[in-house]
C-alpha positions in Angstrom: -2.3 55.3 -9.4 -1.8 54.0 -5.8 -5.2 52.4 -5.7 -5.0 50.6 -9.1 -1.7 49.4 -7.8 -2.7 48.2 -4.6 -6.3 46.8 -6.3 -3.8 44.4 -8.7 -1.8 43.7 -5.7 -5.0 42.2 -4.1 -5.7 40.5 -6.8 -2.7 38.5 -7.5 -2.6 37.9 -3.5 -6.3 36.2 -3.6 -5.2 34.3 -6.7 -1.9 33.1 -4.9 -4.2 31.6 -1.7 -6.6 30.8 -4.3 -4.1 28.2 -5.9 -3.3 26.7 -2.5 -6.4 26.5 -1.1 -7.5 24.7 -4.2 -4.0 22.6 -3.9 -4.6 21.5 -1.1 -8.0 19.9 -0.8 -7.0 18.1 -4.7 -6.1 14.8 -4.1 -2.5 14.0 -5.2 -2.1 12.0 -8.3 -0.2 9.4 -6.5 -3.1 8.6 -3.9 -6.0 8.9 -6.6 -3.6 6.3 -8.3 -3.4 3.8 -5.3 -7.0 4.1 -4.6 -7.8 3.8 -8.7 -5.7 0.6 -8.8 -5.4 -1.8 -6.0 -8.3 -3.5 -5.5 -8.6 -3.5 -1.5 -10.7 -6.2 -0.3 -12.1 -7.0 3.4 -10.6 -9.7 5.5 -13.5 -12.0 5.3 -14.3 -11.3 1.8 -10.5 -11.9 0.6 -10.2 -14.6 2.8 -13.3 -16.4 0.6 -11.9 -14.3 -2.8 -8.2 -16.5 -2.2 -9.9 -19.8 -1.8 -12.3 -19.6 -4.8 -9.6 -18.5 -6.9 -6.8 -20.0 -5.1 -4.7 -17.0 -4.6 -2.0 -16.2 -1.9 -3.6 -13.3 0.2 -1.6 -10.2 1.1 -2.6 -8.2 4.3 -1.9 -4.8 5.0 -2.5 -3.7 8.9 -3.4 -0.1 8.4 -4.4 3.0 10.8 -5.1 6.7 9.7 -2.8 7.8 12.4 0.2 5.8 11.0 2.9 8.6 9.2 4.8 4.7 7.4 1.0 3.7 6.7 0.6 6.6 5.0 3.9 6.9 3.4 3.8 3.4 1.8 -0.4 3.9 0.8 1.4 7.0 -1.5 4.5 5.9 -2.4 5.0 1.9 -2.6 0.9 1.7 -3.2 0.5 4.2 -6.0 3.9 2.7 -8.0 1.7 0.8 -10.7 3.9 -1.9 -11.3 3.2 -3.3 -7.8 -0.7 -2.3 -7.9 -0.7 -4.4 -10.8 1.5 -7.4 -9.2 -0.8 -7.1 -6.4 -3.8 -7.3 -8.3 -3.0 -10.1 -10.3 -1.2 -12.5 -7.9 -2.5 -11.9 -4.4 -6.0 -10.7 -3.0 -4.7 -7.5 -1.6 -6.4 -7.5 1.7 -6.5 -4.0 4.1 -7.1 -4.0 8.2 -8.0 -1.0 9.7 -6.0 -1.8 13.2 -8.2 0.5 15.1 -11.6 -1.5 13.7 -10.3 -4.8 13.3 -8.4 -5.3 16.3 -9.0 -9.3 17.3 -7.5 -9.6 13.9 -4.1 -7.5 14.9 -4.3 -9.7 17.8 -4.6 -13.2 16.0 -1.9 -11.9 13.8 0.2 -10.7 16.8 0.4 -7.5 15.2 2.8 -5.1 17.6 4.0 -2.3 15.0 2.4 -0.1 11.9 2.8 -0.9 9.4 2.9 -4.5 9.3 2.0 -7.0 6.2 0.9 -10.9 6.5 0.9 -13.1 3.9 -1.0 -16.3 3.4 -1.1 -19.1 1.5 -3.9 -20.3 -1.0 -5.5 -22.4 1.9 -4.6 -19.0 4.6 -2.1 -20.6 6.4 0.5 -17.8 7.3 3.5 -17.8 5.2 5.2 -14.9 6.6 4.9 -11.5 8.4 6.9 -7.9 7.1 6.8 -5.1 9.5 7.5 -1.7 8.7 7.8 0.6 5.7 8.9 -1.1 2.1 9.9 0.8 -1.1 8.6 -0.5 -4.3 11.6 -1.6 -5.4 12.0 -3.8 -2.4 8.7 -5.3 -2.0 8.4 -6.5 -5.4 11.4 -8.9 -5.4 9.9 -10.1 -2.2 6.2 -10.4 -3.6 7.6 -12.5 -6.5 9.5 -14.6 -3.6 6.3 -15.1 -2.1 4.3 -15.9 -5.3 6.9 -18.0 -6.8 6.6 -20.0 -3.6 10.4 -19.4 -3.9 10.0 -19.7 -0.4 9.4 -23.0 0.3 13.0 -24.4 -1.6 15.6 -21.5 -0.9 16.3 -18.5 1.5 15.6 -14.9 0.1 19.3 -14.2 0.2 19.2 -17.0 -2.6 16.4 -15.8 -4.6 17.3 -12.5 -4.7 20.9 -13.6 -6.1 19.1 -15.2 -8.9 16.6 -11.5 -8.8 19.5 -9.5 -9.4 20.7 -11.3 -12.3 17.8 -11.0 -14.5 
């Protein structure tokens, strides 16, 4: 009786580490999501992708080692609404800091995360360091696409954001 016990026992204990084990090497939804829908591009190829279709470009400075990097490549990233802003209005542009560092330089990139945008012609517009939530980078994508920018302060748009 002991050993059928203790064999069921076992059993459930190798199907328990099983489950994690297997858990843990899945990739969560959320990043199979980001990586399914924004369309990441190179620097130099976005760069050319923004003037043939005569799109703003955003930039994301990126490195592996970077806990915000990571948290807004799973959270912000993976929120389909702004995957699909992204997509459609900007060339979504990622630099990998540790390969691409002239270009952290020209930027005068000091901190992780950090986000560039430029216009249609890539003349900077603007720089936004650190980690942003969905819901507060999309009003300031729209401000950016809009080219809200160039005839009012955010403080403005986003009075006009919050009404509609």
């Amino acid at each position: 009786m002991k050993s059928k016990k203790s064999i069921a026992i076992a059993i459930i204990i190798i199907l328990i580490v099983s489950l994690i084990i297997i858990n843990r090497f899945l990739p969560s939804k959320a990043s199979s999501n980001q990586e399914a829908n924004i369309t990441w591009h190179k620097y130099e190829e976005g760069i050319k992708l923004a003037k043939d279709q005569n799109k703003k470009i955003f930039i994301d400075f990126y490195a592996d080692w970077c806990v915000f990097c990571k948290k807004m490549e799973n959270e912000t990233f993976a929120n389909a609404d702004i995957a699909n802003y992204l997509n459609q209005n900007f060339i979504p542009v990622k630099v990998i800091t540790d390969n691409e560092k002239s270009l952290s330089l020209k930027y005068k990139i000091t901190g992780l995360p950090s986000f560039i945008f430029l216009d249609e012609k890539t003349k900077r517009i603007t720089k936004l360091p650190g980690f942003v939530s969905a819901s507060n980078l999309m009003p300031i994508l729209q401000f950016i696409k809009t080219d809200s920018y160039k005839s009012m302060s955010f403080e403005q748009f986003m009075k006009n954001y919050n009404k509609s």
